[in-house]
KOLZARO-488352 format. One record per residue (C-alpha): x, y, z; chain. Coordinates in Angstrom, 3 decimals. Example, Ala and Ser with C-alpha at 12.3 -4.5 7.8 and 13.67 -1.06 7.14 Angstrom:
2
px = 12.300 py = -4.500 pz = 7.800 lumlum = A $
px = 13.670 py = -1.060 pz = 7.140 lumlum = A $
This chain:
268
px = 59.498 py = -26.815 pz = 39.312 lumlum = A $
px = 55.898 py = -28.007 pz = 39.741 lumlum = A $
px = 53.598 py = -24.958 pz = 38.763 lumlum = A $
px = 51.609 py = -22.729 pz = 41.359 lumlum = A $
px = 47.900 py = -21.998 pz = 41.057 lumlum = A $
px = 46.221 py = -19.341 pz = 41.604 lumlum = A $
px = 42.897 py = -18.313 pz = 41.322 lumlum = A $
px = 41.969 py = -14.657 pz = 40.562 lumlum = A $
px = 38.432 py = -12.986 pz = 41.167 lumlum = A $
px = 38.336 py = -10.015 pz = 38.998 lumlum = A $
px = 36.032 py = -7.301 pz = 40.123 lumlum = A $
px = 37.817 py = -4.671 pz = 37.955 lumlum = A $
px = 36.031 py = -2.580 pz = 35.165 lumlum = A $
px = 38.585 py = -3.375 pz = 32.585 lumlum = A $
px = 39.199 py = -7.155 pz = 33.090 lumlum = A $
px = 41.275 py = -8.220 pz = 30.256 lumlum = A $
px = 44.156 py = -5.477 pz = 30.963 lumlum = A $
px = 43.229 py = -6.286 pz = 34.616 lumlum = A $
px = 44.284 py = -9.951 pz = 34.015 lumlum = A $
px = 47.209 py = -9.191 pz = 31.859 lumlum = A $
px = 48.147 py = -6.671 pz = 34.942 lumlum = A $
px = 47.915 py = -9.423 pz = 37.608 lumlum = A $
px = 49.743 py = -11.859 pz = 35.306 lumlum = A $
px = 52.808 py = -9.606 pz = 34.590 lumlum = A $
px = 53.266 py = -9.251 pz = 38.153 lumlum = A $
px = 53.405 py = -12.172 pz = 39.516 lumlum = A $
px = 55.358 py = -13.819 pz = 36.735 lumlum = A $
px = 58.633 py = -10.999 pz = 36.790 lumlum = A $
px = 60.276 py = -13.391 pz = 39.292 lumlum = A $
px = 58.047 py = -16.883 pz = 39.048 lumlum = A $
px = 57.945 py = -17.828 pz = 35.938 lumlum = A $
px = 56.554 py = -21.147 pz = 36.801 lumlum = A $
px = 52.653 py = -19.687 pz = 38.045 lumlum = A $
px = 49.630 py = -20.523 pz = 36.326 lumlum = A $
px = 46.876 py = -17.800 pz = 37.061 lumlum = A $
px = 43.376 py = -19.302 pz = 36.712 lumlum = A $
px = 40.813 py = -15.998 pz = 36.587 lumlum = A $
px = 37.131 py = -16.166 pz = 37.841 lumlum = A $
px = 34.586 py = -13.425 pz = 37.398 lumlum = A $
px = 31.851 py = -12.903 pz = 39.558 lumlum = A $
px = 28.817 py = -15.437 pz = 38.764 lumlum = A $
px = 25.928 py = -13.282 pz = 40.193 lumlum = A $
px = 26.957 py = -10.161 pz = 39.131 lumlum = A $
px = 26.607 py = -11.427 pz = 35.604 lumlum = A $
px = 23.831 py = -13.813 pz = 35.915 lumlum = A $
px = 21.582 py = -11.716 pz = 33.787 lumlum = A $
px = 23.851 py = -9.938 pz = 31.442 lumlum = A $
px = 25.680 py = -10.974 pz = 28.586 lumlum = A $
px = 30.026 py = -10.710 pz = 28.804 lumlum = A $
px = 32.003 py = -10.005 pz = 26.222 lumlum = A $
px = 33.671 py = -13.304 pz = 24.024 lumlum = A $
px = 36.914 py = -12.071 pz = 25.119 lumlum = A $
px = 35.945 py = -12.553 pz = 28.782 lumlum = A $
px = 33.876 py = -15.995 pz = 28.489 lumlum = A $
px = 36.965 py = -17.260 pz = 26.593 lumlum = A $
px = 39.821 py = -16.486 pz = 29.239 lumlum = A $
px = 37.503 py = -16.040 pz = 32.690 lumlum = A $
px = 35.292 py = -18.298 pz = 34.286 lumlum = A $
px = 32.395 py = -17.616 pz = 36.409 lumlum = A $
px = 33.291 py = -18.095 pz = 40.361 lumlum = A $
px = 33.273 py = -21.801 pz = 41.465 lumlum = A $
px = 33.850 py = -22.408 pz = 44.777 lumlum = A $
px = 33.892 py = -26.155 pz = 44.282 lumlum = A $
px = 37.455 py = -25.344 pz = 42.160 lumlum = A $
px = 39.368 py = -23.564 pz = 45.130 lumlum = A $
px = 40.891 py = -26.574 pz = 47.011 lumlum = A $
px = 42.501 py = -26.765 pz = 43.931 lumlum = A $
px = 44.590 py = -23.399 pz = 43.985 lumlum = A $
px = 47.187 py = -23.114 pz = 45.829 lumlum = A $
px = 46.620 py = -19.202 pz = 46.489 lumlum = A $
px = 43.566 py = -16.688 pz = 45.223 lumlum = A $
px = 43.945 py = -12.782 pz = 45.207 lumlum = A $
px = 40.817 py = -10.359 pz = 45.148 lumlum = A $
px = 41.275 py = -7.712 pz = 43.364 lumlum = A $
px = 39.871 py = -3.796 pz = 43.501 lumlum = A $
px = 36.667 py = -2.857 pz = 42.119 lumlum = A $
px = 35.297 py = 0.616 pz = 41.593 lumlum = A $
px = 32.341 py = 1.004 pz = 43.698 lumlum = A $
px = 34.098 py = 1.714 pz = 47.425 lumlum = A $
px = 31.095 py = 5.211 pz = 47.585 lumlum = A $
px = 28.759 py = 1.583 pz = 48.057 lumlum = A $
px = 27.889 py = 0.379 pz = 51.724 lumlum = A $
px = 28.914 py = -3.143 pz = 51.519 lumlum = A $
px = 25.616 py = -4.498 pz = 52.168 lumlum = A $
px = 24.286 py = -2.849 pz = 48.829 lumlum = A $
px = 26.721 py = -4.411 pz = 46.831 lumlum = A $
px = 24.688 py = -6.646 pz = 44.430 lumlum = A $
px = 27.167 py = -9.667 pz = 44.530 lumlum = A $
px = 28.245 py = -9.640 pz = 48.351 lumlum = A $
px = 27.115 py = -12.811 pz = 49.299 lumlum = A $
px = 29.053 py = -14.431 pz = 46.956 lumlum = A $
px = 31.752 py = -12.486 pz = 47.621 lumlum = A $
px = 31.095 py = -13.536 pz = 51.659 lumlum = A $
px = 31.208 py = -17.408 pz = 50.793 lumlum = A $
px = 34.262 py = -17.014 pz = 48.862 lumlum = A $
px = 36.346 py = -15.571 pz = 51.720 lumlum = A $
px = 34.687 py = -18.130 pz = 54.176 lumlum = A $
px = 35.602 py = -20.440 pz = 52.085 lumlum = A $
px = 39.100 py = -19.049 pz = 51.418 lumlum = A $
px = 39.451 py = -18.700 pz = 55.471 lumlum = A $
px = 38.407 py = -22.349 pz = 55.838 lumlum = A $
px = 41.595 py = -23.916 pz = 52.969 lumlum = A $
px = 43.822 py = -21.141 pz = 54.903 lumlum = A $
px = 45.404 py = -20.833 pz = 51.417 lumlum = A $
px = 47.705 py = -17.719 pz = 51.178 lumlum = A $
px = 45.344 py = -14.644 pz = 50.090 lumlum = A $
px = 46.089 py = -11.363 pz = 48.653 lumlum = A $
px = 43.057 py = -8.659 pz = 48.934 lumlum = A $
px = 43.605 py = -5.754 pz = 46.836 lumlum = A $
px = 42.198 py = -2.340 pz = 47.377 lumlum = A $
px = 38.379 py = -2.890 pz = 47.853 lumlum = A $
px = 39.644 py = -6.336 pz = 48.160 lumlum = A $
px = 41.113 py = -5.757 pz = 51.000 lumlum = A $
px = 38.039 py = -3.334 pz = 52.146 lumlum = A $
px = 35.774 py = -6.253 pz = 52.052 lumlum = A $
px = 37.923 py = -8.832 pz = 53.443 lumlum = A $
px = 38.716 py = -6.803 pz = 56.184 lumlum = A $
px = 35.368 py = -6.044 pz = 57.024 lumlum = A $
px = 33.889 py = -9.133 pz = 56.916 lumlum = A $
px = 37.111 py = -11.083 pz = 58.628 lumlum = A $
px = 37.301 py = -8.959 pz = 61.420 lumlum = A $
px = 34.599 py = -6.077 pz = 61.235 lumlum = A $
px = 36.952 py = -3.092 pz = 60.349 lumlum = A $
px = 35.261 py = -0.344 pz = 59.438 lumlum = A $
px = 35.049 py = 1.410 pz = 55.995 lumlum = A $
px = 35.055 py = 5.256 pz = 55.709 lumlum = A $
px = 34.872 py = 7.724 pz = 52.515 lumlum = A $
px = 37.646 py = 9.879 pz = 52.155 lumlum = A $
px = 37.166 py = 13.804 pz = 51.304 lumlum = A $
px = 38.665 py = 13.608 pz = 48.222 lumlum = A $
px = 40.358 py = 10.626 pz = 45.798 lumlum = A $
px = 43.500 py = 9.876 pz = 46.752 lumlum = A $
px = 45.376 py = 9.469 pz = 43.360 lumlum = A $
px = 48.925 py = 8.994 pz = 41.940 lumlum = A $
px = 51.953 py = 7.840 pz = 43.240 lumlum = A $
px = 53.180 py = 8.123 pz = 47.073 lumlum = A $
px = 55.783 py = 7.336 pz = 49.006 lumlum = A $
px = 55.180 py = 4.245 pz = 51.803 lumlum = A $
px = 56.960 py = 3.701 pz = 54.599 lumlum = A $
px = 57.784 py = 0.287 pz = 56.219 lumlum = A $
px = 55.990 py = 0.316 pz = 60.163 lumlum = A $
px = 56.353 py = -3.153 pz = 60.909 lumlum = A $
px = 58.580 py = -5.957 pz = 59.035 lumlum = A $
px = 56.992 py = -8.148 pz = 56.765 lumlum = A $
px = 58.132 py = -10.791 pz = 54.202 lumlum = A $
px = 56.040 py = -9.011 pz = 51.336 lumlum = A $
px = 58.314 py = -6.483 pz = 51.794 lumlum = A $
px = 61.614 py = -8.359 pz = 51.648 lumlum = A $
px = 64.392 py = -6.479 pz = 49.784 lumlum = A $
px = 62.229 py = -3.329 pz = 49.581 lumlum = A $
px = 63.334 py = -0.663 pz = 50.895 lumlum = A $
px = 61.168 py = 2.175 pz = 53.159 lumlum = A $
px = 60.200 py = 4.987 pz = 51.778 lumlum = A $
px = 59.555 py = 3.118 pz = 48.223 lumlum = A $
px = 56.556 py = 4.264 pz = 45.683 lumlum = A $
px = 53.733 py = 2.812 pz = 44.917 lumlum = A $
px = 50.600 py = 4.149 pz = 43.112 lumlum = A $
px = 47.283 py = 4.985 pz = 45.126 lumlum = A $
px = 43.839 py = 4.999 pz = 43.693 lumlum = A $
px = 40.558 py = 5.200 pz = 45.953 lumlum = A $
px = 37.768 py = 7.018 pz = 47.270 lumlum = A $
px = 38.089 py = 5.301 pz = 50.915 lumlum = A $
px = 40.020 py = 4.209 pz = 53.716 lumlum = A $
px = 39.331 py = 1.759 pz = 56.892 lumlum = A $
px = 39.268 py = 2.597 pz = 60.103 lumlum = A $
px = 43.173 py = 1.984 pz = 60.971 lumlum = A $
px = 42.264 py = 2.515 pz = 65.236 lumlum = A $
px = 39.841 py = -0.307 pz = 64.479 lumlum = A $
px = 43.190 py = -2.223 pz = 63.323 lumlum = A $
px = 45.542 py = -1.143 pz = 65.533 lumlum = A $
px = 43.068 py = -2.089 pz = 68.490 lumlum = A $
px = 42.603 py = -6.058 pz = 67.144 lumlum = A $
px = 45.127 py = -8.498 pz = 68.049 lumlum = A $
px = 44.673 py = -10.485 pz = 65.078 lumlum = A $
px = 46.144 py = -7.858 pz = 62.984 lumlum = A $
px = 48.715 py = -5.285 pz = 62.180 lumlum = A $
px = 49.603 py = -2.369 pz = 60.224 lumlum = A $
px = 53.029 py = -2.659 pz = 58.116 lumlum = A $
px = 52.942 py = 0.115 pz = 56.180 lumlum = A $
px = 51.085 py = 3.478 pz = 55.280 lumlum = A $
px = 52.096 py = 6.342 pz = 52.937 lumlum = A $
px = 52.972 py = 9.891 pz = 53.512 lumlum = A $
px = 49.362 py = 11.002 pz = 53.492 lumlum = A $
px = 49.415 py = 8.280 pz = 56.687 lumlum = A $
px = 46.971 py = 6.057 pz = 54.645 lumlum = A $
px = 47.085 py = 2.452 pz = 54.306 lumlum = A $
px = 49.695 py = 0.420 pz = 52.476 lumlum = A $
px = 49.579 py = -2.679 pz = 53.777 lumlum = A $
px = 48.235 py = -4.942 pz = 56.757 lumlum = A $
px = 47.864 py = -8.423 pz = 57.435 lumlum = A $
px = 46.405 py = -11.151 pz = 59.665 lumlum = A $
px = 49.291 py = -12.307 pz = 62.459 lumlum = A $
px = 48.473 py = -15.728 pz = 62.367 lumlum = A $
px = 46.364 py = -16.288 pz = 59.404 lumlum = A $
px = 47.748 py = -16.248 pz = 55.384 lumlum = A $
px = 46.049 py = -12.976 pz = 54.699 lumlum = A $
px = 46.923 py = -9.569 pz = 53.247 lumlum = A $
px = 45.689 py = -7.049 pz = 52.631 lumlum = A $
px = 46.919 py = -4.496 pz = 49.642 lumlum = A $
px = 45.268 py = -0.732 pz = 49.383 lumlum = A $
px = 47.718 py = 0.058 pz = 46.152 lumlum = A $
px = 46.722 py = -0.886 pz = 43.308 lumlum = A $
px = 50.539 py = -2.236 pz = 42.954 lumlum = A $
px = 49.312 py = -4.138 pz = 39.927 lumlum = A $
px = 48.797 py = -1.122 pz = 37.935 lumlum = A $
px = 51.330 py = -0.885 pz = 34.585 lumlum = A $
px = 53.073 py = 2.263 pz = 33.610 lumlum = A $
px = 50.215 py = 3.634 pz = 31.744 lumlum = A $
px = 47.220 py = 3.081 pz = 34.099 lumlum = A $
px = 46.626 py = 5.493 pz = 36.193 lumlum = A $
px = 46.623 py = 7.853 pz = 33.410 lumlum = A $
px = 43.489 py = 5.325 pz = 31.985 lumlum = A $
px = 42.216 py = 5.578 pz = 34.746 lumlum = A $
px = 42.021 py = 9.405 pz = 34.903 lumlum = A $
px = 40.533 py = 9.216 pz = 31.502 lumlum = A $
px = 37.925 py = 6.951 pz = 32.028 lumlum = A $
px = 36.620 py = 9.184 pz = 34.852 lumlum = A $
px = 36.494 py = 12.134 pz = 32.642 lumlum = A $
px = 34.784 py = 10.600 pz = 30.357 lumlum = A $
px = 32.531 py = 9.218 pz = 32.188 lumlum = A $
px = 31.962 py = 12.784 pz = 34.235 lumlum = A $
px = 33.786 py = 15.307 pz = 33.055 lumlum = A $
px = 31.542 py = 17.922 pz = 34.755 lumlum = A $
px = 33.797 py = 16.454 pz = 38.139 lumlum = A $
px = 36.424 py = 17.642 pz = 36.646 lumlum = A $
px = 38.372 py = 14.880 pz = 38.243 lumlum = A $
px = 42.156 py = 15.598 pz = 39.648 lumlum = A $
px = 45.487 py = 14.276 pz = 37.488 lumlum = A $
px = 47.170 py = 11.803 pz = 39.442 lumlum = A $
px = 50.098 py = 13.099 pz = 41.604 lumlum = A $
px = 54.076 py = 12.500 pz = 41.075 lumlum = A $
px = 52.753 py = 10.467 pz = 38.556 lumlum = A $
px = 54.570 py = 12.630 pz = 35.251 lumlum = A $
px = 57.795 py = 13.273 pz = 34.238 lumlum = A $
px = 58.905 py = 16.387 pz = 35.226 lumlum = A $
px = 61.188 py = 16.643 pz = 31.805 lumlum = A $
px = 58.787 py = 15.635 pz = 29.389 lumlum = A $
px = 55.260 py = 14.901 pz = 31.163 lumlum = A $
px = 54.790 py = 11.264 pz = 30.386 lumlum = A $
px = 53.740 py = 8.997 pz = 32.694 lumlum = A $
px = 56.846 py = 7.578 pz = 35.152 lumlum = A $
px = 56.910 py = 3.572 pz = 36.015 lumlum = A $
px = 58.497 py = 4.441 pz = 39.453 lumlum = A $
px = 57.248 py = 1.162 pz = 41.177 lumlum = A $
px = 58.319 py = -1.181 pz = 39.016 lumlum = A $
px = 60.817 py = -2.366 pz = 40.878 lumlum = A $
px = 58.549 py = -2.799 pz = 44.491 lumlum = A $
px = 55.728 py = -4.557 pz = 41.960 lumlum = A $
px = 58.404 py = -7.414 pz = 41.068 lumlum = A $
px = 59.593 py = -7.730 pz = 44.679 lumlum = A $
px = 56.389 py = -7.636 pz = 46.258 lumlum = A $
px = 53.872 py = -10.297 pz = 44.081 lumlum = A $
px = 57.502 py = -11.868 pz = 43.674 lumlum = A $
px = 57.562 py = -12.424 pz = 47.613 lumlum = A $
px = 53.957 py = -13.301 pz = 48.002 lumlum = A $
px = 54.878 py = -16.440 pz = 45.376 lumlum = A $
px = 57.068 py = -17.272 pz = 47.442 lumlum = A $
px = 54.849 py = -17.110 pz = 50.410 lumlum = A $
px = 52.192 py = -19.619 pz = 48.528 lumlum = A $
px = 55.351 py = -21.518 pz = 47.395 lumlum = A $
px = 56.039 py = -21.792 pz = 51.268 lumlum = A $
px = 52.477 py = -23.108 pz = 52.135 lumlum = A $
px = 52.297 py = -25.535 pz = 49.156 lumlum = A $
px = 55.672 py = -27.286 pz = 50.470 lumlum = A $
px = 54.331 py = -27.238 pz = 53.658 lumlum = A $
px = 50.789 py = -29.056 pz = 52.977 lumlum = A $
px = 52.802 py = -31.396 pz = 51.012 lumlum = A $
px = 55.343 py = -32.312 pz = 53.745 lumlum = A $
């Protein structure tokens, strides 16, 4: 089967395990997809990256993307920012207008999707009171083929500071709301009749991360005193439990299949 490209901007913190994270996940049920993983150019222009990062990223090239055959954006840890004072947002901007104009399947991850949704159709962003944090239970509001073979109700790990404005959603034609969690925050949405989606789980997340992530915030402040992820631990021996490991496979395994789709179609 002929591969299936697609092109990853990392925004993440920690983008080697972020990369290995993507890669896992999309290849538990393809094994046939080739990911291709961009950092951001102008965020970087003036600082010097790591050897492990020059070596397996690039820098963003928008010239490559008619070339892919889907792209995902993934979180990044600065949703307390307005957009506007994000330092790379214009290149951020050109990448989904250019993304919008190929009308290549596109998967926007947690501020991914907070961006993406903002600038697409000018939904709102909003801080929440406090981090929500660990893993939640989702249920299904409207069908969707990400969700194929999942069934409602199913777990999936939260991690962020803010929310968009889901009356803002609900009120644009162009969009819908498939699925929220028991603390009625977002899931998933997506465009009606465009290839975009929009993830606020950080569904690419391995057993261990949300416990990494917890540490790297107390390190980084422990006079926060930042809260333990919830229904995250074992209740018999307190490690960390992989309880979406299942929905990860099925849902970047139907989102392949959704760029699999689109590439048969172009090609007919």
């Amino acid at each position: 089967m002929e591969r299936v490209k697609i092109g990853i901007l990392n925004l993440m913190y920690n983008k080697i395990e972020t990369n290995q994270n993507f890669y896992r996940s999309l290849t538990r049920e393809h094994s046939n997809v080739e990911a291709i993983y961009y950092y951001s150019a102008t965020r970087y222009i003036n600082r010097k990256l790591d050897p492990s990062i020059t070596s397996t990223m690039r820098p963003l090239d928008l010239d490559e993307l008619d070339q892919l055959d889907g792209f995902i954006i993934t979180g990044s840890p600065i949703e307390h920012l307005d957009f506007n004072e994000v330092s790379y947002k214009d290149e951020v901007n050109d990448l989904l207008d250019k993304l919008n104009q190929l009308n290549i399947p596109q998967l926007y991850v947690c501020w991914g999707a907070m961006v993406a949704l903002n600038h697409f159709y000018g939904v709102e962003k909003k801080i929440l009171p406090h981090k929500t944090f660990g893993i939640f239970q989702n249920k299904i509001l409207k069908s969707s083929s990400l969700l194929t073979n999942i069934s409602d109700h199913f777990p999936a790990p939260h991690a962020r500071y803010a929310e968009m404005n889901q009356q803002q959603i609900n009120d644009n034609s162009q969009l819908r709301i498939n699925s929220v969690n028991d603390k009625g925050l977002l899931f998933l949405a997506e465009a009606i009749d465009k290839p975009q989606a929009f993830l606020f789980s950080h569904l690419e997340y391995q057993r261990d991360d949300l416990q990494k992530e917890y540490d790297r915030e107390y390190a980084a402040h422990p006079e926060n005193d930042p809260i333990h992820p919830e229904n995250y631990y074992s209740p018999i021996n307190q490690k960390p439990m992989f309880a979406w490991k299942d929905v990860q496979a099925k849902f970047f395994g139907n989102w392949i299949n959704e760029v699999i789709n689109s590439k048969t179609k172009v090609c007919n």
